[in-house]
C-alpha positions in Angstrom: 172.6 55.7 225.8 175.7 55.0 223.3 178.8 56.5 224.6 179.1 58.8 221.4 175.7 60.1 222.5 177.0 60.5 226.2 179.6 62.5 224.7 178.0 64.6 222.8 175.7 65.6 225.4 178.6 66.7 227.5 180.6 69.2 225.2 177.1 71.1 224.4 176.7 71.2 228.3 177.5 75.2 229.6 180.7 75.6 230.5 180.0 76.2 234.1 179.3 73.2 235.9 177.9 74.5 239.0 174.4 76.0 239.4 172.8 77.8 242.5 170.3 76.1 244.4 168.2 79.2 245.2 168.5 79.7 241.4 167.5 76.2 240.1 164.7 75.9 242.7 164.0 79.2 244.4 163.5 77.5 247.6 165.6 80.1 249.4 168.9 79.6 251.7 169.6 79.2 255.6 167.7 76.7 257.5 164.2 78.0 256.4 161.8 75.4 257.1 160.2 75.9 253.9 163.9 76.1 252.3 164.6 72.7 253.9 161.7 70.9 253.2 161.9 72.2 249.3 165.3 70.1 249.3 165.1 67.5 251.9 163.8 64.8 249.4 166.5 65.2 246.9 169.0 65.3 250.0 167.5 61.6 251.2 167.9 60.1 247.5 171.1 61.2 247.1 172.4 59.9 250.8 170.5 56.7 249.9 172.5 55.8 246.7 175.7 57.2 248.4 175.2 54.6 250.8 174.1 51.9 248.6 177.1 51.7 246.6 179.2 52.3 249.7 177.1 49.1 251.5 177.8 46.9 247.8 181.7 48.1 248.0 181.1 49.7 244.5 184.0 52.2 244.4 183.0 53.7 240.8 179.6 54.3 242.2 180.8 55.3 245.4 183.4 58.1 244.0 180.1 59.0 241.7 178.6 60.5 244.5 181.8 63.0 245.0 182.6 65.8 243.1 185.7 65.1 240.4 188.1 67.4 242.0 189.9 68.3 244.9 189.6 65.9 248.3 186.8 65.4 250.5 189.2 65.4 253.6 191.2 68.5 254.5 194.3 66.7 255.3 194.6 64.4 252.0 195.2 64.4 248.8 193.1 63.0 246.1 194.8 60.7 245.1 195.5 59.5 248.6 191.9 59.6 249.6 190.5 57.6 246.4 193.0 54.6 247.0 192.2 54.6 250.6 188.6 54.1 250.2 188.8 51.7 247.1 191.3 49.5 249.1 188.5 49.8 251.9 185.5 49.0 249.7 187.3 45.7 248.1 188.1 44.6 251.3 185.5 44.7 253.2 182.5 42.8 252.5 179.2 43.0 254.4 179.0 46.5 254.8 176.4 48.1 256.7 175.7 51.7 257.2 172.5 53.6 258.2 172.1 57.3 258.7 170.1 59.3 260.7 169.5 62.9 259.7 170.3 65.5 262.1 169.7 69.1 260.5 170.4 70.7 257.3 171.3 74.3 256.2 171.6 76.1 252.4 174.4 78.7 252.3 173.6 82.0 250.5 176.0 80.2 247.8 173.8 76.8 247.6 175.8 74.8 248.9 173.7 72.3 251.2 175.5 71.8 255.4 173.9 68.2 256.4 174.8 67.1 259.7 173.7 63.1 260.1 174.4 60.5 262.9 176.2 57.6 260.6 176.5 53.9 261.9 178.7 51.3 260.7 179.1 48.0 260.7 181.1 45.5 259.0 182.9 42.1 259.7 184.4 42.9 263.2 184.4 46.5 263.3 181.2 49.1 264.0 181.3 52.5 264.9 178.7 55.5 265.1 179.6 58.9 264.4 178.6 62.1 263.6 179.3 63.5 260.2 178.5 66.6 258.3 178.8 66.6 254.5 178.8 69.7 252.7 176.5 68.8 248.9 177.1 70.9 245.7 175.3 70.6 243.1 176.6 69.6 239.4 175.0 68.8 235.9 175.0 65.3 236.8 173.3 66.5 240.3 174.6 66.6 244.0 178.0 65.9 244.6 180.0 65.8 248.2 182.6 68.4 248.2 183.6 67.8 251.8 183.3 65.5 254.5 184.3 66.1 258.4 183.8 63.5 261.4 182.2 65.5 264.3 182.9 63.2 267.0 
């Protein structure tokens, strides 16, 4: 697609970027097992390609996967937060992360609670935590809005 079409395409776009999941796919909220199981394979493919361009240091691809405002971390800014993780990503090579899903919630506003065991390796330093991610979704689908270490 040609940039002029990309463009385009975005000013005819609604003016609200955000849509409900229960509206989209009337799967319901909470931690509904039938709720869960109507997202749990778009929830995979995004985590998937958010670690992929995490493990091959691709910081465009890797900021993709966040939404465009505001900070994933409570204590930092933006700006802060972007250079620290594309200074991380170009230095580090041989990344390897893997994680293991641990539940998932829908809030009555859509916004997806997953809670996954994360481990990480690169060079000389590996660690496994626990991390819960909180997903909205956007036109150009599901975006991290925040991210908390557990333990």
């Amino acid at each position: 697609m040609s940039a002029v079409a990309v463009l385009l395409y975005v000013f005819t776009m609604p003016m609200t970027t955000l849509t409900s999941f229960a509206e989209e796919y009337q799967c319901g909220t909470g931690s509904d097992p039938v709720a869960i199981e109507c997202y749990i394979g778009e929830v995979k493919e995004f985590l998937q390609s958010w670690v992929v361009a995490w493990g091959n240091g691709d910081a465009e691809a890797y900021m993709d996967h966040y939404v465009p405002f505001g900070s994933p971390r409570i204590n930092q800014s933006r700006d802060d937060w972007e250079n620290e993780r594309r200074q991380r990503l170009e230095q580090t090579l041989g990344i390897v992360v893997t994680l293991e899903l641990d539940s998932m919630g829908i809030g009555k506003d859509g916004e997806l609670d997953v809670i996954f065991t994360q481990s990480y390796r690169s060079g000389n330093y590996s660690d496994v935590v626990k991390k819960q991610l909180f997903l909205e979704r956007h036109l150009n689908g599901l975006r991290i809005k925040r991210e908390i270490t557990l333990d």
